[in-house]
DSSP file (Angstrom, degrees, kcal/mol; ACC not computed):
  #  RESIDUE AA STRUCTURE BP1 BP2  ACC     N-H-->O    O-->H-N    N-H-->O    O-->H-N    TCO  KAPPA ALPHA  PHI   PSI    X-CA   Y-CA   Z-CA
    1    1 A X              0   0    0      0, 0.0    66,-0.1     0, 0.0    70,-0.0   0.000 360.0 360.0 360.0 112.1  -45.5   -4.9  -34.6
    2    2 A X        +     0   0    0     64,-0.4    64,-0.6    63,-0.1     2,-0.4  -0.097 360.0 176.1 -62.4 168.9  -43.3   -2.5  -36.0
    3    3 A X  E     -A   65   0A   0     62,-0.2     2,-0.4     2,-0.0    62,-0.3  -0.997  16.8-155.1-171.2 150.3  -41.4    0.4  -34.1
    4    4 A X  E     -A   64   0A   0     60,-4.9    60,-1.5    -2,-0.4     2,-0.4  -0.996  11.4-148.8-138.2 117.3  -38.9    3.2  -34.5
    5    5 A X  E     +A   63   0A   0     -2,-0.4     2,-0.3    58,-0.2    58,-0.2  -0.814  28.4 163.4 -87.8 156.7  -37.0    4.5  -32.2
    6    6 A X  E     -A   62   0A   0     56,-1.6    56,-1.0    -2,-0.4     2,-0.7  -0.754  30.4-122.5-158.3 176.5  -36.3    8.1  -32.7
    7    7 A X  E     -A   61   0A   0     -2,-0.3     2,-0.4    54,-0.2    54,-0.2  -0.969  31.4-104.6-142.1 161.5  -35.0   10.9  -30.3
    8    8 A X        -     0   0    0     52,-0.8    51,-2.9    -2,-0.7    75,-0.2  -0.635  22.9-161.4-112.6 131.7  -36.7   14.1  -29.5
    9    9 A X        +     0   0    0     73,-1.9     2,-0.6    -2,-0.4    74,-0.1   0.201  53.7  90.9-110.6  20.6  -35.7   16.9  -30.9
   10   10 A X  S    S-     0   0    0     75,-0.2    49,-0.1    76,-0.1    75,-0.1  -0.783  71.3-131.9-110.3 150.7  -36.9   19.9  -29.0
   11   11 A X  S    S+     0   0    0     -2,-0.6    -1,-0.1     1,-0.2    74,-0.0   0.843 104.7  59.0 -76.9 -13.1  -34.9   21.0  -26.5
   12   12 A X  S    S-     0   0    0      1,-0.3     2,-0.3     3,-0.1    -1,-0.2   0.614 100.9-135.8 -80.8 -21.3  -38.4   21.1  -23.9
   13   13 A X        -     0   0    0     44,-0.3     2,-0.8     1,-0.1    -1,-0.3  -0.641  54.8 -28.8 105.2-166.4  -38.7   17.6  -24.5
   14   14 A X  S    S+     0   0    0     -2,-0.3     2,-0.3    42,-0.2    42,-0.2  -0.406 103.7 113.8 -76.7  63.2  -42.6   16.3  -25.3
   15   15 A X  S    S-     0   0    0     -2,-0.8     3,-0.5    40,-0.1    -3,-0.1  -0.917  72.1 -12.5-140.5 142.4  -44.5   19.1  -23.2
   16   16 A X  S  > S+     0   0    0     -2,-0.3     4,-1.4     2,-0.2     3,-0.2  -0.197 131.6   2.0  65.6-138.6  -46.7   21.7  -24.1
   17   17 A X  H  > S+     0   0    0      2,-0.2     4,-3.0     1,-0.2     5,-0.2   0.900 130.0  54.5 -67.0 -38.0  -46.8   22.6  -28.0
   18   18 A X  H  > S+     0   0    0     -3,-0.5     4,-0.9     1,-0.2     3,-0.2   0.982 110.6  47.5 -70.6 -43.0  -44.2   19.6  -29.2
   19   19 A X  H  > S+     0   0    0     -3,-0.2     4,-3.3     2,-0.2    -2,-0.2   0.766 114.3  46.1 -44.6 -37.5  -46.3   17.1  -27.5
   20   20 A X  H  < S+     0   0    0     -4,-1.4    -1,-0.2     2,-0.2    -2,-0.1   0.679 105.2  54.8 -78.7 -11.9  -49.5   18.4  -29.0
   21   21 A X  H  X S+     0   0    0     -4,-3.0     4,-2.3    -3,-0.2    -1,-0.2   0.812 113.0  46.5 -51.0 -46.0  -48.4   18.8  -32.3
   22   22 A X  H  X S+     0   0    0     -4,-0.9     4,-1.8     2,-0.2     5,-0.4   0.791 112.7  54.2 -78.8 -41.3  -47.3   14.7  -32.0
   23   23 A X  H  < S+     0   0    0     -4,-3.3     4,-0.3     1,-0.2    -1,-0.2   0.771 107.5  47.2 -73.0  -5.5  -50.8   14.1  -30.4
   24   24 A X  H  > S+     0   0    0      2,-0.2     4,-0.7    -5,-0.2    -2,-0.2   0.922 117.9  41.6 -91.4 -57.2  -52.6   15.6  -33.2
   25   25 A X  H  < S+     0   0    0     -4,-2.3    -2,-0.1     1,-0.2    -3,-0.1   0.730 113.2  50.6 -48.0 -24.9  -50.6   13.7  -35.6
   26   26 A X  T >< S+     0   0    0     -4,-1.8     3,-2.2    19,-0.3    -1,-0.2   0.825 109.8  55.5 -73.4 -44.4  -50.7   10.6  -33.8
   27   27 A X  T 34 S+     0   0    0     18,-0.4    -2,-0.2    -5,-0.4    -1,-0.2   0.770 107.6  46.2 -79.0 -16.2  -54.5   11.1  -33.6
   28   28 A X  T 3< S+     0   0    0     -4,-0.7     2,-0.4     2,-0.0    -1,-0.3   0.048  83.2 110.4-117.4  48.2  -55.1   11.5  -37.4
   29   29 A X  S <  S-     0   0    0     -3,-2.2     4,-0.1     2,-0.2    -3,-0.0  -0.815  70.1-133.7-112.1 145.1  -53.1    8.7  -38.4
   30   30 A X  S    S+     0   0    0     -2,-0.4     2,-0.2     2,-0.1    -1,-0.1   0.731  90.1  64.5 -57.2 -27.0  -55.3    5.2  -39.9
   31   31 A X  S    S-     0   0    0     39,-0.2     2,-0.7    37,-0.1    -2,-0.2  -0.375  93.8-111.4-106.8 151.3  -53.4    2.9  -37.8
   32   32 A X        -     0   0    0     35,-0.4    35,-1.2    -2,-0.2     2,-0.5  -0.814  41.6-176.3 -77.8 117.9  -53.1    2.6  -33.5
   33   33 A X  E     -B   66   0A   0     -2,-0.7    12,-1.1    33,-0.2     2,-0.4  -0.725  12.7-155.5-115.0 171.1  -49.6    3.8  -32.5
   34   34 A X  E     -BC  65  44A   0     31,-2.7    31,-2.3    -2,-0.5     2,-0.2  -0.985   4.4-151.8-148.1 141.4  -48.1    3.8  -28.8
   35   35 A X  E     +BC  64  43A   0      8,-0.7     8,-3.6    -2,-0.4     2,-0.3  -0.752  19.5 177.4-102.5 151.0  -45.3    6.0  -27.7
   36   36 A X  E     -B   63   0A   0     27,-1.0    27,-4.2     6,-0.4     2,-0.2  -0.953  32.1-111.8-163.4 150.8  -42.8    4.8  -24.6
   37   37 A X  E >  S-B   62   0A   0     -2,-0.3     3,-2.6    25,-0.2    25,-0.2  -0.596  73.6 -53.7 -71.7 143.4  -39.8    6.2  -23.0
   38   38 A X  T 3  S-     0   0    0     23,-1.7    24,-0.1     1,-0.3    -1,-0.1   0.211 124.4 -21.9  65.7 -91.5  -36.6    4.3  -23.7
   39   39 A X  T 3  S+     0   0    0     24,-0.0    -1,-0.3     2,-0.0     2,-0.1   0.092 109.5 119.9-136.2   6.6  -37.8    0.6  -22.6
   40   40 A X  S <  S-     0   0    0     -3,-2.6     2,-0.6     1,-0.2    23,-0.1  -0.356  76.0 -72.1 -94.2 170.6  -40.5    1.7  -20.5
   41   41 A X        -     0   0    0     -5,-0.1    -4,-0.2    -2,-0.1    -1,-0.2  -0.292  54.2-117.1 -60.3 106.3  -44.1    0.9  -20.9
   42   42 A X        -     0   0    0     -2,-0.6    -6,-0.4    -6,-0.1     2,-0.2   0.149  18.6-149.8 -31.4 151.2  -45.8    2.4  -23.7
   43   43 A X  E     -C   35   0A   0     -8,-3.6     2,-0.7    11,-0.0    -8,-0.7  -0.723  37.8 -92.0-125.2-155.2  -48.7    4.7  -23.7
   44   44 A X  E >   -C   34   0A   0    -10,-0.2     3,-2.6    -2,-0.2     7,-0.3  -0.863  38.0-146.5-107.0 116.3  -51.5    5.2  -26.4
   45   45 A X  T 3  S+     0   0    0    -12,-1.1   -18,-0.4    -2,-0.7   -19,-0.3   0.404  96.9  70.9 -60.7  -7.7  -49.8    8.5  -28.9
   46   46 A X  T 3  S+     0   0    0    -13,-0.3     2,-0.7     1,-0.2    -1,-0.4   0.864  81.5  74.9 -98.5 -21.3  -53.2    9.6  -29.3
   47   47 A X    <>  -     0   0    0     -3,-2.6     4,-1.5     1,-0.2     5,-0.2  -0.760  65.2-152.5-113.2 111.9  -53.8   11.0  -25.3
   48   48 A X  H  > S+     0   0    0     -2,-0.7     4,-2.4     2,-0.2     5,-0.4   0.941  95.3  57.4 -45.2 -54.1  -52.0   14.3  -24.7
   49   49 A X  H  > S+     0   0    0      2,-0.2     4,-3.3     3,-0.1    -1,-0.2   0.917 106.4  48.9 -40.0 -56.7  -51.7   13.4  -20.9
   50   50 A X  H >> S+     0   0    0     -6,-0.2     3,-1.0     1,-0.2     4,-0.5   0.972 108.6  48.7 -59.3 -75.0  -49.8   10.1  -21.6
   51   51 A X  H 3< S+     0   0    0     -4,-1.5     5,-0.4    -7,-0.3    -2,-0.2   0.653 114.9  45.0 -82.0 -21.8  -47.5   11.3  -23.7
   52   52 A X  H >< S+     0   0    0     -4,-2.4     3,-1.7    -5,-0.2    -1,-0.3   0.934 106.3  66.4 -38.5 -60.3  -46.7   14.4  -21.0
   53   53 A X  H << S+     0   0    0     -4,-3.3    -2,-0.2    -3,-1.0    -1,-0.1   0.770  87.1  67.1 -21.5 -66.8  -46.7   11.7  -18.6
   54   54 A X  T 3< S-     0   0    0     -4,-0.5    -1,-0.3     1,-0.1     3,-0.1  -0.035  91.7-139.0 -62.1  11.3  -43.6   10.2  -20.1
   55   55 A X    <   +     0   0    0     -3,-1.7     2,-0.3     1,-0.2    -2,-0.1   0.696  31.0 179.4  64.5  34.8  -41.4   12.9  -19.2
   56   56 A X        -     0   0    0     -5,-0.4     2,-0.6    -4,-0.3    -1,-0.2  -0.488   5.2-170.4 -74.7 134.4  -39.4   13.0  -22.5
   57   57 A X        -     0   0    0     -2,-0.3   -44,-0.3   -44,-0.2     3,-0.2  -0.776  38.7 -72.4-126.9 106.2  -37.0   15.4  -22.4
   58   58 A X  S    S+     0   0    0     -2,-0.6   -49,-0.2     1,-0.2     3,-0.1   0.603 124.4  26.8   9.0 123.9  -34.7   16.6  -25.7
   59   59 A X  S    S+     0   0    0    -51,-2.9     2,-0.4     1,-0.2    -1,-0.2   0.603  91.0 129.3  93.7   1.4  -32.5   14.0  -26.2
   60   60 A X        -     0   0    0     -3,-0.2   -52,-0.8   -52,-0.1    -1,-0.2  -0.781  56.8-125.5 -98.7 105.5  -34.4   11.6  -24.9
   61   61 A X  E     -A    7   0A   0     -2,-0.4   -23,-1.7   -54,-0.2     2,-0.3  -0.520  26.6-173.4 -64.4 124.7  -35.1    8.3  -26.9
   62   62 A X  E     -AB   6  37A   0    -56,-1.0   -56,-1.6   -25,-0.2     2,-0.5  -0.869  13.7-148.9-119.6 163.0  -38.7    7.2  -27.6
   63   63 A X  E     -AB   5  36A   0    -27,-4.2   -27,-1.0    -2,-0.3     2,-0.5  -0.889  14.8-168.5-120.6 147.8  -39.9    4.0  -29.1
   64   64 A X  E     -AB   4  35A   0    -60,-1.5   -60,-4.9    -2,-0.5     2,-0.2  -0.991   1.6-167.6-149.5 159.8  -43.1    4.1  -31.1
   65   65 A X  E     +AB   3  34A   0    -31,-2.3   -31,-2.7    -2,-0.5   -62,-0.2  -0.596   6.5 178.6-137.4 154.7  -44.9    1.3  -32.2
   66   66 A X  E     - B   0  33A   0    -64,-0.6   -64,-0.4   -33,-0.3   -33,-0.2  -0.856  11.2-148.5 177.2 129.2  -47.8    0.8  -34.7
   67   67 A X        +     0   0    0    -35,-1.2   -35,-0.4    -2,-0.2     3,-0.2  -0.676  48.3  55.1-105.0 160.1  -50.1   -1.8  -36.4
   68   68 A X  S    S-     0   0    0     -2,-0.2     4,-0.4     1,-0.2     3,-0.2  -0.144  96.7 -64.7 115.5 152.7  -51.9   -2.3  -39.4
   69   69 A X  S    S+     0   0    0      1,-0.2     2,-0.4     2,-0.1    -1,-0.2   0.630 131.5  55.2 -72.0  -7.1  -50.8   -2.4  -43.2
   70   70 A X  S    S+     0   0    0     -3,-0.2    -1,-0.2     2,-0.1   -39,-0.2  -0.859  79.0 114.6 -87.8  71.5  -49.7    1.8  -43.0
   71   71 A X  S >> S+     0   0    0     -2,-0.4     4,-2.6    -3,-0.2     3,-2.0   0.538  71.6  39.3 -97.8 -67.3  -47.6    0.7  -40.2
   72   72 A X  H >> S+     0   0    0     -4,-0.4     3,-0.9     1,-0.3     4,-0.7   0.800 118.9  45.3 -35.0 -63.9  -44.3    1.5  -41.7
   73   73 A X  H 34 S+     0   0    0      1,-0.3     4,-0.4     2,-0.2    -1,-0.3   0.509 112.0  61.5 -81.2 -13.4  -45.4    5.2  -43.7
   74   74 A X  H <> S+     0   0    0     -3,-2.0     4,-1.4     2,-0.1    -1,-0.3   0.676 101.7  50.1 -80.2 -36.9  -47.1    5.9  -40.1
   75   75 A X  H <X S+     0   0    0     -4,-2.6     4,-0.6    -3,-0.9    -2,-0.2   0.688 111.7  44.9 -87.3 -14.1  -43.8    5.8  -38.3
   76   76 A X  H  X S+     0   0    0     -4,-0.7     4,-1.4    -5,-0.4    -2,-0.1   0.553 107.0  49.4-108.4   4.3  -42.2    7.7  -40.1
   77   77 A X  H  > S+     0   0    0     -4,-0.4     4,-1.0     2,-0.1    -3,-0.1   0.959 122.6  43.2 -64.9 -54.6  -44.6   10.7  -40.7
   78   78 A X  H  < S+     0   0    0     -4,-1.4     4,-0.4     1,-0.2     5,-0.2   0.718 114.3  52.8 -60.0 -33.5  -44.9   10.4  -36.3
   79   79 A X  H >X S+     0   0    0     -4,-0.6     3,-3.2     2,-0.2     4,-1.3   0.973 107.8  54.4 -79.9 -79.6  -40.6    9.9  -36.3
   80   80 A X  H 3X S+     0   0    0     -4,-1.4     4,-0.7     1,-0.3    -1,-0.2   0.626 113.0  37.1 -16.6 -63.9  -40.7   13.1  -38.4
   81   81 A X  H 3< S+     0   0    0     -4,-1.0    -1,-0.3     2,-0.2    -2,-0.2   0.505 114.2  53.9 -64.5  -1.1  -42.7   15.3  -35.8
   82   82 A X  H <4 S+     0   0    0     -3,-3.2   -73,-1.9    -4,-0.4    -2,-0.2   0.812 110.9  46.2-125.1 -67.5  -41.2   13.9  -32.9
   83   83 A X  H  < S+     0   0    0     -4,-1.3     2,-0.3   -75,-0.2    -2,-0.2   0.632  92.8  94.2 -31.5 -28.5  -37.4   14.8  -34.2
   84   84 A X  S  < S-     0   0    0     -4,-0.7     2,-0.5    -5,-0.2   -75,-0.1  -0.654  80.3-124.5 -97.3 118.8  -38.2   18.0  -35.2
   85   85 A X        +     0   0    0     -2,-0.3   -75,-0.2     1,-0.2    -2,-0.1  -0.439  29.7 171.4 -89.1 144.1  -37.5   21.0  -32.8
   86   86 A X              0   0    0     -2,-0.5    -1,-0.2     1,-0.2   -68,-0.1  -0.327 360.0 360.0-112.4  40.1  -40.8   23.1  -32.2
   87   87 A X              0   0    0    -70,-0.1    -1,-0.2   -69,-0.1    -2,-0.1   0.585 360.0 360.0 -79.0 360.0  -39.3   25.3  -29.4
């Protein structure tokens, strides 16, 4: 399964509007993706709660994962948003 790790580029971390930007993108993407902290267990990129859950904070390394034959062009639209700061 492919995966990118990427580091989060809002200085609030994934909460509140940068996480729901990522869950909206996550959510209209063809493919299943999972977000996880560091090494920690993944959750499913599509449920605003999990990805709160995970406590990402600016600077913070996340891995996402994806399946499917868009896997590759799917991790790097999600890499995009998730790098990007939306404070």
């Amino acid at each position: 399964m492919p995966e990118r790790r990427v580091v989060v580029g809002s200085s609030v971390g994934l909460h509140a509007r940068p996480a729901a930007l990522f869950v909206k993108a996550a959510a209209a993407q063809p493919v299943p993706v999972t977000i996880g902290l560091g090494d920690g267990a993944p959750v499913d990129a599509r449920s605003l709660l999990s990805v709160m859950g995970l406590g990402a904070k600016g600077g913070d390394e996340v891995v996402l994962h994806a399946e499917g034959p868009e896997a590759e062009t799917v991790l790097a639209e999600l890499a995009t948003v998730i790098t990007t700061n939306h404070d």
